[in-house]
N, C-alpha and C positions, 0 to 999 in steps of 0.2 A: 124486183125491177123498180126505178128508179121511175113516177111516171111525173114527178112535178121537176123542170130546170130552171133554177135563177141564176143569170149572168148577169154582175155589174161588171160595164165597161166605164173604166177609169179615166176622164180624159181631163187637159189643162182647167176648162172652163167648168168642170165639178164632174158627179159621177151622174151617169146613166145607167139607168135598168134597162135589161133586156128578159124578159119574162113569156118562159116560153112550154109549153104543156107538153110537147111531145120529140124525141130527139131528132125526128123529123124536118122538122123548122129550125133545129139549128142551123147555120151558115157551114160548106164544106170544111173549112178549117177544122171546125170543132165538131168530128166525128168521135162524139163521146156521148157515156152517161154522168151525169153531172147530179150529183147532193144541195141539198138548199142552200142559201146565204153563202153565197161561192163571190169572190170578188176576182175576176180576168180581164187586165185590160186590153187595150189595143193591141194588134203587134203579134198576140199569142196563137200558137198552132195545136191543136186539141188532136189528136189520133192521126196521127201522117200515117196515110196507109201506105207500107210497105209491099207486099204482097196481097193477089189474089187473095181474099179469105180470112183475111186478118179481121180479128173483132176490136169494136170498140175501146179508146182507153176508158176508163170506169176510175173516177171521180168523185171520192167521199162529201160531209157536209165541212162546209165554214174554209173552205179552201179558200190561199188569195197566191195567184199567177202573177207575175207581172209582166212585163212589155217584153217581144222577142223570145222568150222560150219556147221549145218546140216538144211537143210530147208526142211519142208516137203510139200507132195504137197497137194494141193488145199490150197494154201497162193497167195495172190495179195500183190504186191507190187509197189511202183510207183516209178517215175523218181529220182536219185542222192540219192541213199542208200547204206548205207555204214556200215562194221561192222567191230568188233576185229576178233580175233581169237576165235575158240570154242563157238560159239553162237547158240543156238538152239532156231528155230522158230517153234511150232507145227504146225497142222491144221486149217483149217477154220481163220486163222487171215487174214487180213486187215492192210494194213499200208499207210500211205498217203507217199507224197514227199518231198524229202529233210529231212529226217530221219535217227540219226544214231544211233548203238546200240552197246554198250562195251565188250568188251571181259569176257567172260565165264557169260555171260546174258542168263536166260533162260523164254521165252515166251510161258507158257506151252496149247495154243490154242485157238483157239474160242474169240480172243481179238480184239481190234478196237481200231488201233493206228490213231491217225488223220496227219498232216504236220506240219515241222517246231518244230522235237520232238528230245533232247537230252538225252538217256539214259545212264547211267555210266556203266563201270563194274562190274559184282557179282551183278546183280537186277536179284529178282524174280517176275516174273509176273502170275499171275496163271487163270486159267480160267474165263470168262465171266465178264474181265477188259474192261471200257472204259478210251482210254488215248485222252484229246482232241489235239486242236494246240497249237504250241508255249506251250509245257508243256518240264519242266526237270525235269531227276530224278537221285538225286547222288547214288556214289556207295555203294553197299552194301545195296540197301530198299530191302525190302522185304512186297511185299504184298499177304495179304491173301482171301481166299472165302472161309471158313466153318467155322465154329463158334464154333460149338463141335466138331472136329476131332475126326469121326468113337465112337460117340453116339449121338441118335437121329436120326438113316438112315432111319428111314420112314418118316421124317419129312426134309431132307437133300436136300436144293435146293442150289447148287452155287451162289454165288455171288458175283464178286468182287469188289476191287475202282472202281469209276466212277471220273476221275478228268476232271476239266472244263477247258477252255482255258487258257492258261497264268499260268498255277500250277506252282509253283517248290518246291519239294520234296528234303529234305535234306540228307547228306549219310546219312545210318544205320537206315532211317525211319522205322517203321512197320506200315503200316496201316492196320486194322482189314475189317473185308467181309463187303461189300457194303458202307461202307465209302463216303459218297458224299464232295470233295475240292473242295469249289466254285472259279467263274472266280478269278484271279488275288494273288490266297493265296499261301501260301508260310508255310511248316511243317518245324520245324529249326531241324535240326541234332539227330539223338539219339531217338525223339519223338515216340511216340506208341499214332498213333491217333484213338482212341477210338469211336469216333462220328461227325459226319457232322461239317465242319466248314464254316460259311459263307463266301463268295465273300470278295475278298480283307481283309484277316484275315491273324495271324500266329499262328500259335498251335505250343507250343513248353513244352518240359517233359514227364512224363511218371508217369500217364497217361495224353495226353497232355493237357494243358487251353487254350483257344480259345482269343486273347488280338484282338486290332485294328492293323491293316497293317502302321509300322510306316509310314510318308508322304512322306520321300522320295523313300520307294519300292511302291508306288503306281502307278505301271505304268505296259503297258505289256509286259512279255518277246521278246529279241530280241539277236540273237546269232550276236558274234561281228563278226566269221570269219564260215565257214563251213568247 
């Protein structure tokens, strides 16, 4: 258990500490556990409780929030995560470490982000996504989990991408509900990927063709700077 919280509040006139021993004294906003040398500024919502019973979101070290994002609670998150402005995390997600997420990103619950993940701004993520490690995804993808939207609700199981280690995902991708991006592949820009693409592949068009991974992206992702 987490019993030291340091919150810097970021504001025009420079930064303010707010230093606080017990999560107690947090302010309602921020119904969380919070890791040291955390930087959240103004603006931010820390564990929006949903329901009766919902726990805290839980909040790694060296995190930096910015203005407008809303986190809700019962989300884990680990060490050196970081976000735009206006980014909503829902429930029940998961995020590994060293993870950052774009401005006006929306992560709508129930997801399982892995470490070592760059997402861009304007991505939608939607329910019951697996994103692995070392995966990116530019801005403006948009992924989906229903196949008929609101026909067939007696038959209506979520399900969304599942991408494998090493993904990257190009802007303005769509990929369609349950989509499996095998290790190392890569969807080139604009794509609407339609169906499974195998390990070290790139699917590009609309609807996209699955070609070989040319020889020199054969390798796994690796961010140059964080």
């Amino acid at each position: 258990m987490i019993k030291e919280n340091i919150i810097e509040n970021i504001e025009k006139e420079g930064d303010k500490h707010l230093n606080s021993k017990s999560v107690e004294t947090i302010p309602q906003q921020f119904f969380a556990m919070i890791g040291k040398d955390c930087r959240i500024q103004d603006g931010v919502i820390l564990g929006l409780k949903y329901c009766e019973g919902c726990r805290e979101v839980h909040i790694g070290d060296h995190a930096s929030i910015r203005s407008g994002s809303v986190i809700y609670a019962d989300v884990m998150i680990g060490n050196d995560f970081k976000t735009g402005h206006t980014v909503m995390i829902r429930e029940k997600t998961k995020i590994g470490d060293r993870v950052v997420i774009g401005t006006n990103t929306v992560i709508d619950g129930q997801v399982e982000i892995g470490s070592d993940v760059k997402i861009e701004s304007n991505v939608y993520i939607p329910t019951h996504t697996k994103i692995g490690n070392h995966v990116f995804i530019g801005p403006g993808a948009v992924f989906t989990n229903d196949r008929y939207p609101q026909r067939l609700r007696e038959e209506y199981i979520p399900i969304g991408p599942i991408l494998e280690e090493s993904v990257t995902i190009g802007g303005n991708v769509t990929l369609l509900p349950g989509v499996r991006i095998g290790e190392g592949s890569m969807a080139a820009a604009g794509s609407v990927v339609t169906k499974d693409v195998p390990p070290w592949s790139l699917a590009v068009g609309v609807p996209a063709r699955v070609k070989p991974l040319p020889e020199k992206l054969r390798h796994k992702n690796k961010a140059k700077v964080w």
